[in-house]
N, C-alpha and C positions, 0 to 999 in steps of 0.2 A: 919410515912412515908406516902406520899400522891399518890395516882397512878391514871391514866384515864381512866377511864369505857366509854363505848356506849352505851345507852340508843337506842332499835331501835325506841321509840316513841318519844322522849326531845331531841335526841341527843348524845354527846359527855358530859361528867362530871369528875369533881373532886371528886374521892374518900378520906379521911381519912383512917387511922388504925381500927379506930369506924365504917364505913360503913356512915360516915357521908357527905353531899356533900358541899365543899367548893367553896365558888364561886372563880371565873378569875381570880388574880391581874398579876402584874408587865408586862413586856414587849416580853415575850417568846412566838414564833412564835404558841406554841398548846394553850397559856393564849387568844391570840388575835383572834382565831377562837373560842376559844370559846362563847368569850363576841358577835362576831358573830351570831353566833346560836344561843344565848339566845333572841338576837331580831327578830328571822324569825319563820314563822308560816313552818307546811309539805305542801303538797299540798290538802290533806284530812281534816285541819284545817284554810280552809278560809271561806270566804262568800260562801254560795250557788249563792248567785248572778251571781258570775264573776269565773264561773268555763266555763262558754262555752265559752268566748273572751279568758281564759286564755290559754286553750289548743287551741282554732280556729288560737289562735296569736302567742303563742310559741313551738308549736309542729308540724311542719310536717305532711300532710298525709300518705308517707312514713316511717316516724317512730312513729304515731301510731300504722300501721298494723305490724313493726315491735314487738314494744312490745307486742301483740295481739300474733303474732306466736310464739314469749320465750314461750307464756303462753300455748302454746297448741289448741289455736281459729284459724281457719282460717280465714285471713279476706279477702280472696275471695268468698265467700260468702254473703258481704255486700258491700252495697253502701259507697261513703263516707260517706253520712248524716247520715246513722246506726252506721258508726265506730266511728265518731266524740258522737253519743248519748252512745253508749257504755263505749266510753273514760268520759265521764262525770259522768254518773252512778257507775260506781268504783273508781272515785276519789274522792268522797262524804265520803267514810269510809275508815280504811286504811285494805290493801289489797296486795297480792303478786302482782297486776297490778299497784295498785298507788302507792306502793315501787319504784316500774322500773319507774314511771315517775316521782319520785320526785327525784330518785338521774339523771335520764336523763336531766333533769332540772336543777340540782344545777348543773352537768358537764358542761352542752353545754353554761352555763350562770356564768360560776365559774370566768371571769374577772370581767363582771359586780355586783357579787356579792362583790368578792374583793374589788372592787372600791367604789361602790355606795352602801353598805349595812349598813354603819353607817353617812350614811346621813339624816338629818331632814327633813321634809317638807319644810321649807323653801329652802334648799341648794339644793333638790330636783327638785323642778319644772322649772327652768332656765335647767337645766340638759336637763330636760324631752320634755320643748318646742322647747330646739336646735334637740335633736334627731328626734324630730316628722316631722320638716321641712324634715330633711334627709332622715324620714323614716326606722330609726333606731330606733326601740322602743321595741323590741320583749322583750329582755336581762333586761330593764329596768322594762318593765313592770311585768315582773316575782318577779325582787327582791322588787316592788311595794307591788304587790297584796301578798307576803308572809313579808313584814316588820309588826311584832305586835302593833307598833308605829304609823304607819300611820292613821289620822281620816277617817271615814266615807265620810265624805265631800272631803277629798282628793284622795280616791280610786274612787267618784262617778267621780270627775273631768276625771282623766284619763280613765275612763272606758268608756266614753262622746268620747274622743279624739278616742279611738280605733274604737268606734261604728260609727263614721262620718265616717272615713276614709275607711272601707268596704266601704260603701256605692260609694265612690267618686272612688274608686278602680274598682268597679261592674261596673260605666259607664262608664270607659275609656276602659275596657275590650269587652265591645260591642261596642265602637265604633271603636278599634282595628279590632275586627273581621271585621265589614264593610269593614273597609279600606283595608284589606289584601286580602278579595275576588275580590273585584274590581280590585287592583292593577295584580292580579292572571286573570283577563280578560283580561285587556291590557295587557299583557305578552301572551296570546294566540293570543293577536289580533297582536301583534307585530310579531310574528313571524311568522303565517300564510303570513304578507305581505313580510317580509324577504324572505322565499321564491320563491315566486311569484317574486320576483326584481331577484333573484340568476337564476331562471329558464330565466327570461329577459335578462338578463348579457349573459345568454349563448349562445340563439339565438343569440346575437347583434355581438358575436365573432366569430361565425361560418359565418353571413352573411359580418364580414370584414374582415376574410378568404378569403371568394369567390372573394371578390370585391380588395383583394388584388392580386391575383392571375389573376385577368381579367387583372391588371392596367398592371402587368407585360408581359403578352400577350399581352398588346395594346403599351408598351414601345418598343418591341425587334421590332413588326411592323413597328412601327413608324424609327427607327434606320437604318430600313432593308429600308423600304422604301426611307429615303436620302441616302444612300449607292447607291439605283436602278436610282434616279435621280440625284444622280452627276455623274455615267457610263453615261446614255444615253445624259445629256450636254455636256460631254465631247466628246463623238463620234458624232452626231448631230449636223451640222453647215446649213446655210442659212433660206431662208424663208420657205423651206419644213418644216422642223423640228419644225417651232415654233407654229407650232398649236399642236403636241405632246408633247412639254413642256410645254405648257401653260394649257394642259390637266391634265399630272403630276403634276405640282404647285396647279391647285384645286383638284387633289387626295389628293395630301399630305394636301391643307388646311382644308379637311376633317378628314383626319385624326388626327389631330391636335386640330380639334372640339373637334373630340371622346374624345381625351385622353383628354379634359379641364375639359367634361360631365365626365366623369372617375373620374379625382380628385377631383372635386366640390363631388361626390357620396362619394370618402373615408373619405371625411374632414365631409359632415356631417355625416356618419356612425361613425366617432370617437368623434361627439359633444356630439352625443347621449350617445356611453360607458361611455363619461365624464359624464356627466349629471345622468349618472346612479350610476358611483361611487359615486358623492357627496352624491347621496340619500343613497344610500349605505351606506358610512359613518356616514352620518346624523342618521339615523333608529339605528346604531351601538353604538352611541352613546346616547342616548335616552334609548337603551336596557340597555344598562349597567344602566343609571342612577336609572332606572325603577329595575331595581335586587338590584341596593344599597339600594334606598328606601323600598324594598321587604325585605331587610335582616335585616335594622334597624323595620321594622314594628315590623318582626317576632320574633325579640330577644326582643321587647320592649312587643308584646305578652306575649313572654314563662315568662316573670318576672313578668307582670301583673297579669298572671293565678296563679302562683304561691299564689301570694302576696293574691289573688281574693280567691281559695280553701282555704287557713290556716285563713283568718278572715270575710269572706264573709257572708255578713246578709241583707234578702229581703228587699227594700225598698217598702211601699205602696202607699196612698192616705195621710194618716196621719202624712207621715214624711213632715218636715215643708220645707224640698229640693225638693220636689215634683214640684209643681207647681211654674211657672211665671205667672200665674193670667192674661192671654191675653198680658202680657208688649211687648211693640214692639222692638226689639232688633234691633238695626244696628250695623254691622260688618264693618270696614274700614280697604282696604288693606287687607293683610293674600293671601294665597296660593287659586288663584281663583280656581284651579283645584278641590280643598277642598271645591269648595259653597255648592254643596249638601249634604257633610258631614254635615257643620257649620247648616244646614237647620235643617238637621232630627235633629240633636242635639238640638235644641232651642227648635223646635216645638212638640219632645218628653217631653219637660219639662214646654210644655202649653204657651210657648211663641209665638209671630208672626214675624217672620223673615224677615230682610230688608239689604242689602247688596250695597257697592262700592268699586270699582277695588283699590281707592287710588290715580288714574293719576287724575292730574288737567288739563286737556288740556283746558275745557272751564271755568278755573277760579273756583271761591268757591259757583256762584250760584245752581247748580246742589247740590254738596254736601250740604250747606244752607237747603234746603229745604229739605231732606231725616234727618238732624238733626233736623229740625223742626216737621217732624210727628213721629219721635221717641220717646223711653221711656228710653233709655237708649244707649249709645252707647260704643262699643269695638275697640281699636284698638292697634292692635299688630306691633311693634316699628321694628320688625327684617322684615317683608318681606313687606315693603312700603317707598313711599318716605317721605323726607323732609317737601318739603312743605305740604304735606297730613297730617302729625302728627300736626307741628302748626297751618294749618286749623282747625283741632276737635278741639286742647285747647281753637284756639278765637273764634269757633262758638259756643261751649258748653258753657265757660262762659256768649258769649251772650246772648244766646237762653234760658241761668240756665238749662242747661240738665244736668245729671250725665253720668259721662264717665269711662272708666279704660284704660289706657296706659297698656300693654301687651308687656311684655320679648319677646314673642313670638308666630309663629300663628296652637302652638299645637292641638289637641283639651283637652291634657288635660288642657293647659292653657286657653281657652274656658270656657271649663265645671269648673273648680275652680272659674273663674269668674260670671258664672251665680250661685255658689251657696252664693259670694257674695253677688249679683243683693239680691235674695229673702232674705238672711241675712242681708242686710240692703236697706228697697223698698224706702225709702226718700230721700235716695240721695248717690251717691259714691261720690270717694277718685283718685282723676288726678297721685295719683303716680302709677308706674308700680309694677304690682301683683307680688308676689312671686311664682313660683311655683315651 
């Protein structure tokens, strides 16, 4: 009679009556984990290599200090970097800490292991490149780095993939930050003037108050006043009298003045509250747009930091994304409001920055020549016109420039494209990047 043991170092086994271990066969749902398990390493039996990417990538800050508090450690007492060195240090041996993170692990990753843990190398990496675009890679790369089966050369691969992409993660993270501050000044500055229009508005109603209330005082005069001069025509006959109606008629044409100088006053005092609502509106609308772009900033933040603390690794001098080597970079089209982003962004990465709106008012000489002192030129297809995009394609193949058509005029679409540019300095590729 055959029965199943736990090994808590191997695993799950088949026992004999002997004490003997039989391997997996037939088709029963405890045979098929098993043969499972027999191809996955613990988390205490991999490379020392890829134990910092594996936890930087598959674990949480928040639940390594939770495992840290099961144990009895506080981990408010450390840094992330201390808890991240911690969590390293005891996953090297096995341990009551890298118990809790190897079954935290096979849990939080238990589809993908399902799925992809009797997969080869081959069947593997088509998997692995579609995930990485999406950025789905956490789950894979666990049942990765613990398959027995995988070569050397295929764990260095992906551990390549995880190591770029901190990287490309860290600079969109700061240049998030940028753009959230700033957009967080015009939002001060917006509303200060807000104000200042609202305080405007209200003097402007107060003073077409008064001027309403005069108008009506200068109406019932005016009313009273032909009432007083058809009496006195009517009683009043020969030439005595007509010098006193004739007197009356330019009273009244004076008055009639007044009231014109009157309404000419309320018609502009209400061009003006006009005039002020539109701005009004206008500023209202602008705010709002300025809070959506604030909210997508901020959500595209909170994910990037995320993404930024669980596999985050300093870039230097050394890494080959570093520099553009002086390359002069033209930008065509994209969100002008965005040029001093697109700036720092190049010229932090040792490029020289060269920029156009997109409009061709004065034809393609202007553009022509800003393609000609360039080294490389971008442009993003979503915020430009028409003719601007098949300008770059027939001046770049004239000029033999290298170019990148751009989905869009992100910066992370940007920044993926310049780590093209240094990944290949001979020349680009006229289809539009992925990002």
């Amino acid at each position: 009679m055959e029965t199943y043991t736990h090994d808590r170092m191997n695993g799950p086994k088949i026992m004999n009556t002997a004490g003997v271990t039989v391997p997996p066969v037939g088709n029963d749902p405890m045979d098929i984990m098993l043969r499972r398990q027999e191809k996955r390493r613990a988390i205490w039996q991999i490379n020392d290599f890829y134990y910092c990417a594996t936890i930087g990538t598959c674990l949480t800050l928040s639940e390594q200090k939770k495992i840290l508090a099961k144990e009895k450690c506080d981990p408010g007492r450390y840094t992330p970097y201390e808890i991240h060195c911690v969590m390293i240090s005891q996953a090297k041996s096995e341990n009551r800490i890298s118990r809790r993170m190897n079954t935290l692990l096979n849990h939080k990753y238990r589809e993908e292991i399902r799925e992809f843990s009797g997969c080869d190398e081959r069947v593997f990496l088509p998997i692995w490149n579609k995930r990485l675009a999406e950025g789905k890679i956490c789950g894979l790369y666990w049942v990765a780095v613990t398959n027995k089966h995988f070569s050397d050369a295929m764990l260095a691969r992906l551990f390549g993939d995880v190591h770029m992409l901190s990287h490309i993660n860290g600079g969109e993270i700061r240049s998030s930050l940028q753009e959230a501050v700033r957009i967080k000044e015009e939002n001060t500055q917006l509303k200060d003037t807000l104000r200042r229009e609202k305080k405007t508005r209200k003097e402007m109603m107060k003073n077409l108050y008064v001027l309403e209330k005069n108008l009506t005082i200068m109406e019932n005069k005016y009313r009273a006043a032909i009432l007083e001069s058809s009496d006195l025509t009517a009683q009043l006959t020969g030439d005595s009298s007509r010098a006193q109606i004739e007197r009356l008629a330019a009273e009244n044409a004076s008055l009639r003045e007044q009231l014109v100088n009157s309404e000419e006053r309320v018609k502009t005092g209400e061009a003006s509250i006009a005039s002020l609502e539109d701005e009004r509106d206008t500023m209202q609308l602008e705010a709002f747009d300025l809070r959506e772009k604030n909210d997508h900033l901020t959500r595209e933040f909170h994910d990037t930091i995320q993404q930024f603390f669980a596999i985050y690794q300093e870039c230097d001098e050394s890494c080959p994304a570093f520099d553009l080597c002086k390359k002069r970079i033209l930008i065509v089209g994209g969100i002008t409001k965005m040029k001093n982003l697109y700036r720092d962004l190049i010229e932090h990465k040792g490029g020289v920055f060269a920029y156009h709106d997109g409009y061709m008012r004065g034809g393609e000489n202007v553009l022509e020549e800003k393609v000609r002192q360039s080294d490389v030129v971008l442009c993003p297809v979503d915020v430009n016109s028409h003719n601007a995009c098949l300008s770059v394609k027939k001046i770049c193949k004239k000029r033999e420039k290298p170019y990148w058509m751009l989905p869009n005029s992100s910066l992370t679409s940007i920044t993926q494209s310049l780590m093209r540019v240094v990944a290949r300095p001979e020349g680009a590729s006229d289809t539009v990047a992925v990002t």
